[in-house]
N, C-alpha and C positions, 0 to 999 in steps of 0.2 A: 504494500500500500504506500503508495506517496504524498509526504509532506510538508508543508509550506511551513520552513524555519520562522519562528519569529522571536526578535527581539527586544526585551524590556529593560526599559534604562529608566534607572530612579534620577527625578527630577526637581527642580525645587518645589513642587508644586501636589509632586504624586511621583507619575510614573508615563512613560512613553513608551510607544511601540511601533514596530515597522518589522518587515518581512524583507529583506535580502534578494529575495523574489520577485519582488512587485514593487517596481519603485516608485516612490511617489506616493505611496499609501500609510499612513501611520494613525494613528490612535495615543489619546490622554487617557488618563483616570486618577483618582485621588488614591485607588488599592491597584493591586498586581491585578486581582479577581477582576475591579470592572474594567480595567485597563484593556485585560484579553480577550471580554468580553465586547470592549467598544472595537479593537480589533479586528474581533471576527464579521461584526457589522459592517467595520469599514472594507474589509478585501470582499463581503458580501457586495456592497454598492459598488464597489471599484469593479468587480468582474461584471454586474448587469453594467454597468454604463460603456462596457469593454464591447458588452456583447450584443446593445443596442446600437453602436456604430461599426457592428462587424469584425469585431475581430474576438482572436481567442484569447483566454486566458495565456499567461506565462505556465510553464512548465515546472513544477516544482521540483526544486535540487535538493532539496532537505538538506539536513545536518552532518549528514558526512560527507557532501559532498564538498560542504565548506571547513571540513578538518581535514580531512584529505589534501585539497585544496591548498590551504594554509592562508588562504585571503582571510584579511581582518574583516571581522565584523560585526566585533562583538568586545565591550574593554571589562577587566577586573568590576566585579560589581554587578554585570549586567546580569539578567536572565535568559536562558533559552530554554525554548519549547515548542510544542508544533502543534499544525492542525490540521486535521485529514484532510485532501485535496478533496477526495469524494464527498465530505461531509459540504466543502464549500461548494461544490460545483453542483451537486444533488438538489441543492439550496437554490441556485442561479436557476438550473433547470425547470426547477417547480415555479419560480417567479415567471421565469421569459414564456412560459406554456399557460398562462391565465389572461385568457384577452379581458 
């Protein structure tokens, strides 16, 4: 199963997040919880507005590919975790299929 890396970095404020994957997409929250939560909302609207002007989503590289890799992407501190691409695209699917 493949999954879309994301990244949480404490903030002054809470907590930030973005995916390696998708750039351009990130998420706030005051906790880690709604943090990844506002997250998965945002890569949710980021792949329908992806998919209302025709294109596809990115392909998710997950987590080893970015240790493998050795690309930074992530500093002392931060968190990672993932979220099933199916759970997100499953998601898209049911929204783009309701006229």
């Amino acid at each position: 199963m493949e999954h879309y890396l994301i990244v949480i970095e404490p903030s002054a404020t809470g907590y930030a997040a973005f995916s390696p994957d998708v750039l351009g997409c990130v998420a706030t929250g005051a906790t880690v919880e709604q943090t990844l939560s506002e997250m998965r909302a945002a890569l949710a609207f980021h792949f329908e507005g992806m998919a209302e002007g025709g294109e596809s989503p990115p392909v998710p590289k997950g987590l080893e590919h970015y240790v493998r890799s050795g690309e930074h992407i992530a500093d002392p501190g931060d968190l990672l975790t993932t979220i099933p691409a199916d759970e997100l695209l499953s998601a898209l699917s049911a929204a783009t299929h309701v006229a």
